[in-house]
Biopython code that builds the backbone (N, CA, C, O; Angstrom):
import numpy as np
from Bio.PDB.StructureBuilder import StructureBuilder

atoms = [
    (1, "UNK", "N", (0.821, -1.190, 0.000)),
    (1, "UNK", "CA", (0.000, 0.000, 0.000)),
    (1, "UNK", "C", (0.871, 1.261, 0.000)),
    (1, "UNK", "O", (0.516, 2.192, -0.724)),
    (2, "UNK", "N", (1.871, 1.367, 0.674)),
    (2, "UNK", "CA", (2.894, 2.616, 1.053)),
    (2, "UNK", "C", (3.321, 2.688, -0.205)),
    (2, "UNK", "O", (3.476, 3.828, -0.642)),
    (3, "UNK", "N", (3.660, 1.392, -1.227)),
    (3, "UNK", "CA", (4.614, 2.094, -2.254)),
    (3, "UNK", "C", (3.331, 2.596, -3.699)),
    (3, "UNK", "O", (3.517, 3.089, -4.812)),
    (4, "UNK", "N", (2.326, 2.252, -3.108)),
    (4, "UNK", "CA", (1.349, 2.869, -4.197)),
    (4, "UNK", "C", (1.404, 4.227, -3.792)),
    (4, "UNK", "O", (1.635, 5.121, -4.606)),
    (5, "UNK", "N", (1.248, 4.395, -2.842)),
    (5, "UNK", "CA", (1.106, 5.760, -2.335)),
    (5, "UNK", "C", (2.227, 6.612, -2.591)),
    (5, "UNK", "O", (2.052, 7.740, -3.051)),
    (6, "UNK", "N", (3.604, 6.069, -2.273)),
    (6, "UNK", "CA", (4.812, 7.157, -3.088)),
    (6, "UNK", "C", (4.770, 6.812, -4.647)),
    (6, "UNK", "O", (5.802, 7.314, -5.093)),
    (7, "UNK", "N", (4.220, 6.325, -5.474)),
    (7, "UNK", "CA", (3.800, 5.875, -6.757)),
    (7, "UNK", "C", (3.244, 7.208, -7.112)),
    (7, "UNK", "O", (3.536, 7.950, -8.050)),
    (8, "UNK", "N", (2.399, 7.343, -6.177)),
    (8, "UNK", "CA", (1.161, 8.405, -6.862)),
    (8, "UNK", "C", (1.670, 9.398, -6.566)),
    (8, "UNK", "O", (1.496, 10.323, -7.359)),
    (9, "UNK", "N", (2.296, 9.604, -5.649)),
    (9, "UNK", "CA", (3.046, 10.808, -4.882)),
    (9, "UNK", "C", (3.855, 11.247, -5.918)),
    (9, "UNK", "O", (3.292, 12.044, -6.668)),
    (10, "UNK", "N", (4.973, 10.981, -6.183)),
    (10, "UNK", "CA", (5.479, 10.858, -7.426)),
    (10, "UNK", "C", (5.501, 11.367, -8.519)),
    (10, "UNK", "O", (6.202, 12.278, -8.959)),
    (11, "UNK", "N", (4.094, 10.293, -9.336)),
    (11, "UNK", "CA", (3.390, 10.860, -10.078)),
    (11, "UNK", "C", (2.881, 12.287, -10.050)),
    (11, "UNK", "O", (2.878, 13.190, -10.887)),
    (12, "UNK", "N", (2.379, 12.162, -8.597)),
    (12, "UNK", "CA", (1.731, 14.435, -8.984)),
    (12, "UNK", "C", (2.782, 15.053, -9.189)),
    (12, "UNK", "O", (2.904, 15.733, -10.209)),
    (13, "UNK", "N", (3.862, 14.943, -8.180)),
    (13, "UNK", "CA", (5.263, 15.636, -8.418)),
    (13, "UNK", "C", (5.499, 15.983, -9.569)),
    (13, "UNK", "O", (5.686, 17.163, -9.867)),
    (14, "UNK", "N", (5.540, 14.750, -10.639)),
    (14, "UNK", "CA", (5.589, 14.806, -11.737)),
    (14, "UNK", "C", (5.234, 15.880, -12.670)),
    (14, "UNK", "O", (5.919, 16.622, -13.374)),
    (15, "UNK", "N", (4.104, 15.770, -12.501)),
    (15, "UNK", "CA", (3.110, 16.314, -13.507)),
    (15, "UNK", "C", (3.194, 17.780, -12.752)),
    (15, "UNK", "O", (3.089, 18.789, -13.450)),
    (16, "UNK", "N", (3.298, 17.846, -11.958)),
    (16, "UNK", "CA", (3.331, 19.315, -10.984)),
    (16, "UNK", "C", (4.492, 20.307, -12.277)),
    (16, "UNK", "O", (4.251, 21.172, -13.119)),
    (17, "UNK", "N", (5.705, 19.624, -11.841)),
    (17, "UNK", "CA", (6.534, 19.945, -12.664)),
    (17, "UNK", "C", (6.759, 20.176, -13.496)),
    (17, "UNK", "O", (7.300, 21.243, -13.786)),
    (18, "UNK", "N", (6.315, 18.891, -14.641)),
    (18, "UNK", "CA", (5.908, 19.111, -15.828)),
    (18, "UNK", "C", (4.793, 20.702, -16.390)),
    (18, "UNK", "O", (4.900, 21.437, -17.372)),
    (19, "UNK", "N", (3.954, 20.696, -15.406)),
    (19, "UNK", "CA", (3.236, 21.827, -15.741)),
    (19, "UNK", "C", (4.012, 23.265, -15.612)),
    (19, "UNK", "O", (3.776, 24.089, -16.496)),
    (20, "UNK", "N", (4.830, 23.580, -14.671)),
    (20, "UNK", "CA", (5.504, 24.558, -14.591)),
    (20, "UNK", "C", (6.600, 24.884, -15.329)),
    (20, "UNK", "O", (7.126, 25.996, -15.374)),
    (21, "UNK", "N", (7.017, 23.668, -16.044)),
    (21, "UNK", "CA", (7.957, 23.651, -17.811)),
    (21, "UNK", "C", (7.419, 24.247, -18.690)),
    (21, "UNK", "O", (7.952, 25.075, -19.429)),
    (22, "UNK", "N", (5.625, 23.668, -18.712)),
    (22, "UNK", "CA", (4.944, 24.187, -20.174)),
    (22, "UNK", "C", (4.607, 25.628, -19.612)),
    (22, "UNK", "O", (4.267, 26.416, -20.495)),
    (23, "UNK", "N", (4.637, 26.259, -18.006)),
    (23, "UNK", "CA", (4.139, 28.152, -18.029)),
    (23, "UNK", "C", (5.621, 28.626, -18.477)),
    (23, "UNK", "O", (5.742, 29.564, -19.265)),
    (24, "UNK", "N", (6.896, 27.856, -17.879)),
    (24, "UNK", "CA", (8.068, 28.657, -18.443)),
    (24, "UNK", "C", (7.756, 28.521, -19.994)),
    (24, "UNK", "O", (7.285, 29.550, -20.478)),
    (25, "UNK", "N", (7.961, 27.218, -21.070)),
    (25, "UNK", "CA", (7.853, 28.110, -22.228)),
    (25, "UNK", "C", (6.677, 28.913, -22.689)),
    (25, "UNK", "O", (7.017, 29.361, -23.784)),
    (26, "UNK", "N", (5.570, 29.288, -22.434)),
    (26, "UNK", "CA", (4.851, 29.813, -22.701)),
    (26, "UNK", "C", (4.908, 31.384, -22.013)),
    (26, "UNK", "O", (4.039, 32.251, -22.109)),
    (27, "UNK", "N", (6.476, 31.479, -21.146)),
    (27, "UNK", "CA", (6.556, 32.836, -20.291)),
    (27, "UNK", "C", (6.891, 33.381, -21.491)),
    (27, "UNK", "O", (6.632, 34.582, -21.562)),
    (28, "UNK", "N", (7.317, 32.957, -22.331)),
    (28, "UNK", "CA", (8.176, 34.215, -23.531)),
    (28, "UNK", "C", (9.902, 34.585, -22.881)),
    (28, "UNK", "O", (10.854, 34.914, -23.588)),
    (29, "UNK", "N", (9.914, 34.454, -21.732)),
    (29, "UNK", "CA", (11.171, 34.477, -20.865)),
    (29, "UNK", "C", (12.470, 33.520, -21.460)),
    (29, "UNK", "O", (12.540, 32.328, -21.161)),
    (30, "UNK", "N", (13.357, 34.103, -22.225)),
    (30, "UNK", "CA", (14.510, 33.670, -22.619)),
    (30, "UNK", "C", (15.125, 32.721, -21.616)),
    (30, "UNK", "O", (15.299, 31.598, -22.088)),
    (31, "UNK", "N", (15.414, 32.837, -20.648)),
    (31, "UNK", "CA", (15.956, 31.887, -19.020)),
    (31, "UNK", "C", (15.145, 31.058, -18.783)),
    (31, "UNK", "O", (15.649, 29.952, -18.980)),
    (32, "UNK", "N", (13.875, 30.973, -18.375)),
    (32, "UNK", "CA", (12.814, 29.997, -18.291)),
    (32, "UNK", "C", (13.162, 29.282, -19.597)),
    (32, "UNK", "O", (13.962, 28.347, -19.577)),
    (33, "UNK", "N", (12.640, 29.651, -20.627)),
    (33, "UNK", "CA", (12.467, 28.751, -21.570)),
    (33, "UNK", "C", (13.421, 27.611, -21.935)),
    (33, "UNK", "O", (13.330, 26.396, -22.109)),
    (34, "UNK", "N", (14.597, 28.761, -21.982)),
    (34, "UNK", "CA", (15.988, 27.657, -21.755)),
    (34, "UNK", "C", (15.851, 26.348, -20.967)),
    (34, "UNK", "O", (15.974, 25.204, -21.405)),
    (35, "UNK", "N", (15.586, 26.727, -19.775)),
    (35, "UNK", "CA", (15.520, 25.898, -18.321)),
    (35, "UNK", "C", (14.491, 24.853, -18.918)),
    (35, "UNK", "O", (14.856, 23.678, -18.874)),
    (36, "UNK", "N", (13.469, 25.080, -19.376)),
    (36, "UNK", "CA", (12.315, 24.668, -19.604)),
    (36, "UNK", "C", (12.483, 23.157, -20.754)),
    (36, "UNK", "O", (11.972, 22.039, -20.809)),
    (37, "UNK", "N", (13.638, 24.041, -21.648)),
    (37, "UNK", "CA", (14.063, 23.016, -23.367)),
    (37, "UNK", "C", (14.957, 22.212, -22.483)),
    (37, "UNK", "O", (14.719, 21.006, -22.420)),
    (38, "UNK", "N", (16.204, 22.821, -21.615)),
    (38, "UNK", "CA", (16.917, 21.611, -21.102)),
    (38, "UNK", "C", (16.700, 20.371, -20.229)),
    (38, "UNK", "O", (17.445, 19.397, -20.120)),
    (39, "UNK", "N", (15.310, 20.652, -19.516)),
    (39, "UNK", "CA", (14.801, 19.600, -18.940)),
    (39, "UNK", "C", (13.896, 18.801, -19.577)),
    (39, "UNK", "O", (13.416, 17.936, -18.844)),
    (40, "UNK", "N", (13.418, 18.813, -20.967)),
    (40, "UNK", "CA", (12.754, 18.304, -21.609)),
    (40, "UNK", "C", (13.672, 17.654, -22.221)),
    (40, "UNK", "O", (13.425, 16.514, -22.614)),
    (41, "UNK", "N", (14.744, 18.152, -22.402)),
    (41, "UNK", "CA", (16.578, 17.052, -23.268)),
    (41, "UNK", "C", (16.509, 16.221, -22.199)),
    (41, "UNK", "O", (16.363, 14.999, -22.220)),
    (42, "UNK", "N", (16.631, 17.020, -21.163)),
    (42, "UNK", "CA", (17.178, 15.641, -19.782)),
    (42, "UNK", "C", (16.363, 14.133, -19.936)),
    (42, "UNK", "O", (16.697, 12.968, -19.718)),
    (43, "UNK", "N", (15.487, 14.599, -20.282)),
    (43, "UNK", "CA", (13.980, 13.538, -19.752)),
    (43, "UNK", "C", (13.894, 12.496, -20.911)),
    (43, "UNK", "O", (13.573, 11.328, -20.695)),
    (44, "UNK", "N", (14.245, 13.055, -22.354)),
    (44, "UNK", "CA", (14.785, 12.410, -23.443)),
    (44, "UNK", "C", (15.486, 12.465, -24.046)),
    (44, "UNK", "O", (15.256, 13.013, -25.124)),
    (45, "UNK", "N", (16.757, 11.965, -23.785)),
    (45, "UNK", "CA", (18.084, 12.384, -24.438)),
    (45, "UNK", "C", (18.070, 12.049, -26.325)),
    (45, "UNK", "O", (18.604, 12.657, -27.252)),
    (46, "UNK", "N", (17.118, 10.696, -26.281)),
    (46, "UNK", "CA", (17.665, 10.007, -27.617)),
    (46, "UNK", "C", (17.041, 10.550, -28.159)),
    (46, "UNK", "O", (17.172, 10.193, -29.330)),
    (47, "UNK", "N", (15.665, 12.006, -27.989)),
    (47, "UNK", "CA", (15.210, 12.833, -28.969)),
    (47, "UNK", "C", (16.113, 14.267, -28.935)),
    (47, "UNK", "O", (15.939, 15.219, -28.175)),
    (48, "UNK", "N", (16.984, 14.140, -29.845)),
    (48, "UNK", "CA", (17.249, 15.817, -29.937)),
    (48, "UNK", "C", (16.875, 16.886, -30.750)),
    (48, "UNK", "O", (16.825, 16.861, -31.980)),
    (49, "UNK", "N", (16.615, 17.825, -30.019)),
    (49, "UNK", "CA", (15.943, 18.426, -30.858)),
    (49, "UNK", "C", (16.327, 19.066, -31.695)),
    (49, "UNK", "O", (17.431, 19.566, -31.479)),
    (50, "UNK", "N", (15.555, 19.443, -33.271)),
    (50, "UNK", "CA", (16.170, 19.938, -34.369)),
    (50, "UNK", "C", (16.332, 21.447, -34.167)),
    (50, "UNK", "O", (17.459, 21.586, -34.642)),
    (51, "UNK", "N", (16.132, 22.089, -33.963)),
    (51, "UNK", "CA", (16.037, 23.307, -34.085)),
    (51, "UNK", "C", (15.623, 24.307, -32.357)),
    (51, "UNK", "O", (14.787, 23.808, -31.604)),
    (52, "UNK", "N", (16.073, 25.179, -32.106)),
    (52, "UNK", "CA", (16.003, 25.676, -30.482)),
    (52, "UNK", "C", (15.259, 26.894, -30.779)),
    (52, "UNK", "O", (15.812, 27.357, -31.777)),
    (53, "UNK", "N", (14.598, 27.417, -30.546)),
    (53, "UNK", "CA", (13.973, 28.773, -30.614)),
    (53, "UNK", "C", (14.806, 29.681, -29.584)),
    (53, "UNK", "O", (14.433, 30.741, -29.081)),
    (54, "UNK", "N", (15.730, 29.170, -29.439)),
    (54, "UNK", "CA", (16.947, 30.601, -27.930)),
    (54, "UNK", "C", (17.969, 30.721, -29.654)),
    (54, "UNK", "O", (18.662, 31.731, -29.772)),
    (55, "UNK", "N", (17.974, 30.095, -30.370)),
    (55, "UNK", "CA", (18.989, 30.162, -31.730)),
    (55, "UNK", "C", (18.776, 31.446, -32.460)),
    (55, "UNK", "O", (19.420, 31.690, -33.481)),
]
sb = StructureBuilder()
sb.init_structure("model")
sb.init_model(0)
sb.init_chain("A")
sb.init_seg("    ")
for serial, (resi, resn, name, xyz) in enumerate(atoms, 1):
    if name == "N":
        sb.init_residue(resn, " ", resi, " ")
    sb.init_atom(name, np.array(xyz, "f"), 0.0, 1.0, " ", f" {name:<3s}", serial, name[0])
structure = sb.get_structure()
């Protein structure tokens, strides 16, 4: 039962996070956004991306 519960725990974390990636790029904020593209590399390295909008 406990490890469902840090499962889910987790999970919101997750998504918590995730949501505050998609307000940085959508801040228009050069630094955020950055922050925002490099943790989306972190999370999938073997997709890189073609093109950066900070370019």
């Amino acid at each position: 039962m406990a490890v469902r519960v840090d499962e889910a725990r987790r999970s919101a974390q997750q998504a918590a996070f995730a949501a505050r990636m998609q307000t940085y790029l959508a801040s228009g904020d050069p630094i955020l956004m950055r922050e925002a593209i490099a943790w989306m590399q972190a999370r999938s390295p073997s997709t890189p991306m073609t093109s950066s909008p900070m370019t």
